[in-house]
Kinemage of the C-alpha trace (Angstrom):
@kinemage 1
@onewidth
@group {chain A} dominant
@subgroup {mainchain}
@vectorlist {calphas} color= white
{ca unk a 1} P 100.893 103.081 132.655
{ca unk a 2} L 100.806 106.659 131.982
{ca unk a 3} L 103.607 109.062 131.974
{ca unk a 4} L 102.198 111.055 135.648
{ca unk a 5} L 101.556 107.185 136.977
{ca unk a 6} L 105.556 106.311 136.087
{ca unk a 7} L 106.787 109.813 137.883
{ca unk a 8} L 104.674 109.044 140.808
{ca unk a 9} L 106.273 105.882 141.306
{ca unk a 10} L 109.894 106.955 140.554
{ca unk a 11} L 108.951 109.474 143.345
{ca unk a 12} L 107.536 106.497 145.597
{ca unk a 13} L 110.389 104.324 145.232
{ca unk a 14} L 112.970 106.969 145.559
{ca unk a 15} L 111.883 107.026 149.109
{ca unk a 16} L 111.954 103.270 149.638
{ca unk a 17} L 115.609 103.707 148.892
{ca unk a 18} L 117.408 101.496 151.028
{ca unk a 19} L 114.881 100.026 153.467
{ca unk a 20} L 114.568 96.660 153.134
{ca unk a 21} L 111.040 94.832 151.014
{ca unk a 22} L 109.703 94.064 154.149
{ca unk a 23} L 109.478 97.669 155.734
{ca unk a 24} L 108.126 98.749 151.899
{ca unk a 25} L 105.624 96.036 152.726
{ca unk a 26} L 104.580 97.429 156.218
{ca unk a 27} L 104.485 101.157 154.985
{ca unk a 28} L 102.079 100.028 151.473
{ca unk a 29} L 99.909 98.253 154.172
{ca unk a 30} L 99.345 100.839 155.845
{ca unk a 31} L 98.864 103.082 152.958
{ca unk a 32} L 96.239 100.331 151.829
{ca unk a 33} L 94.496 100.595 155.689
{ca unk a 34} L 94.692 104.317 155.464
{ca unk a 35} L 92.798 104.337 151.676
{ca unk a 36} L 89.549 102.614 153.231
{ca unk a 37} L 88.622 105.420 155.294
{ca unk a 38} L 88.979 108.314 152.546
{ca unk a 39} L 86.934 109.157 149.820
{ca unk a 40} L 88.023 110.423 146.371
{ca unk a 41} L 90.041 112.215 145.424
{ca unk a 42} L 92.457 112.031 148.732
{ca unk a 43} L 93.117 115.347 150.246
{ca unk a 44} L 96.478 115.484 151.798
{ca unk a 45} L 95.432 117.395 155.132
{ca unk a 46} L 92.760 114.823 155.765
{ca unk a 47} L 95.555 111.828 155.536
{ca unk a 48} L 97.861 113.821 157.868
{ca unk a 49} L 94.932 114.845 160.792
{ca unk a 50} L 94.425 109.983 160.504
{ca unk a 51} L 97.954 109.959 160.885
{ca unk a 52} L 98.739 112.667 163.721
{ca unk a 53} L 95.699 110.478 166.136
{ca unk a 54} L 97.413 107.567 167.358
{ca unk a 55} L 94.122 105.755 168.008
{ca unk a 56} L 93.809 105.809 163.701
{ca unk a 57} L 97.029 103.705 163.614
{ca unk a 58} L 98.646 100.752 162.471
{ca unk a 59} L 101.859 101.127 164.401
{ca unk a 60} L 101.122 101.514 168.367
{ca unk a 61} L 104.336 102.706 169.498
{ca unk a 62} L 105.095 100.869 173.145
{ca unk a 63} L 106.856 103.628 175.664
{ca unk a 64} L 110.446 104.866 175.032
{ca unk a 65} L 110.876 100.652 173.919
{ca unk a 66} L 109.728 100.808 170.616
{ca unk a 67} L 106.747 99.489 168.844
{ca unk a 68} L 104.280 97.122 167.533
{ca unk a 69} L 102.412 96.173 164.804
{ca unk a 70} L 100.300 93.432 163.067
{ca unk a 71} L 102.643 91.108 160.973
{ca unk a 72} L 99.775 88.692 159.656
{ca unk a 73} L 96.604 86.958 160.954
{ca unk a 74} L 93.956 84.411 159.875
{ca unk a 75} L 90.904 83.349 161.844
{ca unk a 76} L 92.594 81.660 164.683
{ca unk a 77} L 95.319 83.777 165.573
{ca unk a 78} L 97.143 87.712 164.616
{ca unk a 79} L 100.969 87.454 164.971
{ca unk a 80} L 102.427 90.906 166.485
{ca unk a 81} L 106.127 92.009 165.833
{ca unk a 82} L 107.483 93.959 168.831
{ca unk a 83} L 110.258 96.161 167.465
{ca unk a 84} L 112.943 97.348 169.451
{ca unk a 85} L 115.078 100.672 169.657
{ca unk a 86} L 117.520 98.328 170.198
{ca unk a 87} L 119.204 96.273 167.723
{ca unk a 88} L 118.126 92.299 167.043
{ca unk a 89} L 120.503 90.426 168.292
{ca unk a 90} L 120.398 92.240 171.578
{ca unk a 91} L 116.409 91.214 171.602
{ca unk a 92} L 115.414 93.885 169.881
{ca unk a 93} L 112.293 91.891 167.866
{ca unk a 94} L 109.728 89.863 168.966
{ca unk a 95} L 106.872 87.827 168.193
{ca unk a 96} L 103.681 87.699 169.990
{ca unk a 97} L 100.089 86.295 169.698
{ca unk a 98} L 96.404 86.621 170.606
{ca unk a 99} L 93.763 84.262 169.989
{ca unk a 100} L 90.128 85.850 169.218
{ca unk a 101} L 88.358 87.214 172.037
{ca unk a 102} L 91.903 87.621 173.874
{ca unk a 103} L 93.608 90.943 173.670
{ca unk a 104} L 96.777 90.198 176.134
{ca unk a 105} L 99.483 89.895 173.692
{ca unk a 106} L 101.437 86.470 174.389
{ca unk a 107} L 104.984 85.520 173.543
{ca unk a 108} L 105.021 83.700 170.456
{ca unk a 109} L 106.463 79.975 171.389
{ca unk a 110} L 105.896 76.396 171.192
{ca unk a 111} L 104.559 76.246 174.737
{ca unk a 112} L 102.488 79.363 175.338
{ca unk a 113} L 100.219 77.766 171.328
{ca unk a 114} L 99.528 74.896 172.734
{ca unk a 115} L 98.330 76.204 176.138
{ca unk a 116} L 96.220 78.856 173.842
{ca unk a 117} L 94.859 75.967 171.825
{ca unk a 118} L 94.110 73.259 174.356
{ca unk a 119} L 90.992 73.462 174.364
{ca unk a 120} L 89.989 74.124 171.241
{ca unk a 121} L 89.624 71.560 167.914
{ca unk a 122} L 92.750 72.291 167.002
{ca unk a 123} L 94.387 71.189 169.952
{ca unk a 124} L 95.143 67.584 168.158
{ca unk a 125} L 95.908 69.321 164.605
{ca unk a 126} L 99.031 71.484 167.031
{ca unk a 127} L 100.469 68.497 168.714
{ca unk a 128} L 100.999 67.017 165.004
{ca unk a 129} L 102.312 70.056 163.676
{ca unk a 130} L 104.449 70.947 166.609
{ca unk a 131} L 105.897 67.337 166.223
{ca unk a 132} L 107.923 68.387 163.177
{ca unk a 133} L 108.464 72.209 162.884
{ca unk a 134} L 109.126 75.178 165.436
{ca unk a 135} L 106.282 77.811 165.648
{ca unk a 136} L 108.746 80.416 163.871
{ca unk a 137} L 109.408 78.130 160.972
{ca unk a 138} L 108.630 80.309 157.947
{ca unk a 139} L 107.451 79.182 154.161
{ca unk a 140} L 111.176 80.016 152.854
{ca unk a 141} L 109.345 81.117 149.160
{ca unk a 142} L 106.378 83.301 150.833
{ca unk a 143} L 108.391 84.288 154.232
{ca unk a 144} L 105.140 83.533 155.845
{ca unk a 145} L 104.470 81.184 159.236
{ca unk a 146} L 103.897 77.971 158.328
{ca unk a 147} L 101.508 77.258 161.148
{ca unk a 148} L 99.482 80.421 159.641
{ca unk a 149} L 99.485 78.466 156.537
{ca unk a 150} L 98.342 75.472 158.347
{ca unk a 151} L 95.515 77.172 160.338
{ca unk a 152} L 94.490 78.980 156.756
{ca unk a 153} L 93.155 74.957 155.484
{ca unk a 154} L 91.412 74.320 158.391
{ca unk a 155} L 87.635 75.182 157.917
{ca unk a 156} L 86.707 77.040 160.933
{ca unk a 157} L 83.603 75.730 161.465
């Protein structure tokens, strides 16, 4: 790396300061969204006219409640985190679901997947996996859903 590259990064992670690695994760995400629509060399007041439209982004804030935001997705299903103004153990975040084609967001839960998936070729593939683990159950090396992990080796077609 070159001396202005290791700066720039100081800089960077001087304002990741205290946030936890899985807000740094949302914010470079979104830094990586906002990088597909520019050309080079990024011009600052382009970056901030994206960000000032809320229709350009990534975050979709949800009344004086909070907002929401794509956690992760594969070809069967995008998980959205609702987050709160209030704090998490007073239900402050929240999972929810859509299936392709479907755009009503859907509490994330053992019963509302396998109504979504009932009639689908995975409905058989869900009964198995619901069997031994809870929708929420996470990877605990990779942090990720395991059912997103499961629906990732199943070929779509």
């Amino acid at each position: 790396m070159t001396n202005n590259e290791e700066k720039i990064l100081q800089n960077l992670f001087k304002q990741f300061d205290g946030m936890s690695k899985l807000e740094v994760y949302d914010i470079l995400h979104k830094i990586e969204s906002l990088l597909i629509d520019f050309s080079t060399p990024i011009r600052f007041h382009e970056v901030r006219k994206t960000l000032e439209h809320p229709k350009n982004r990534n975050i979709t804030p949800i009344g004086d409640y909070g907002y929401c935001y794509l956690e992760d997705e594969c070809q069967y299903i995008s998980i959205y985190k609702i987050k709160s103004l209030f704090p998490a153990f007073m239900g402050g975040e929240s999972l929810y679901f859509t299936v392709p084609g479907q755009y009503e967001l859907i509490a994330f839960d053992n019963r509302n997947i396998e109504e979504a998936f009932s009639n689908m070729h995975l409905k058989y593939i869900l009964e198995q996996f619901l069997k031994r683990n809870h929708v929420k159950k996470r990877n605990p090396k990779t942090r990720r859903l395991l059912l997103l992990d499961l629906f990732d080796q199943i070929d779509p077609k």
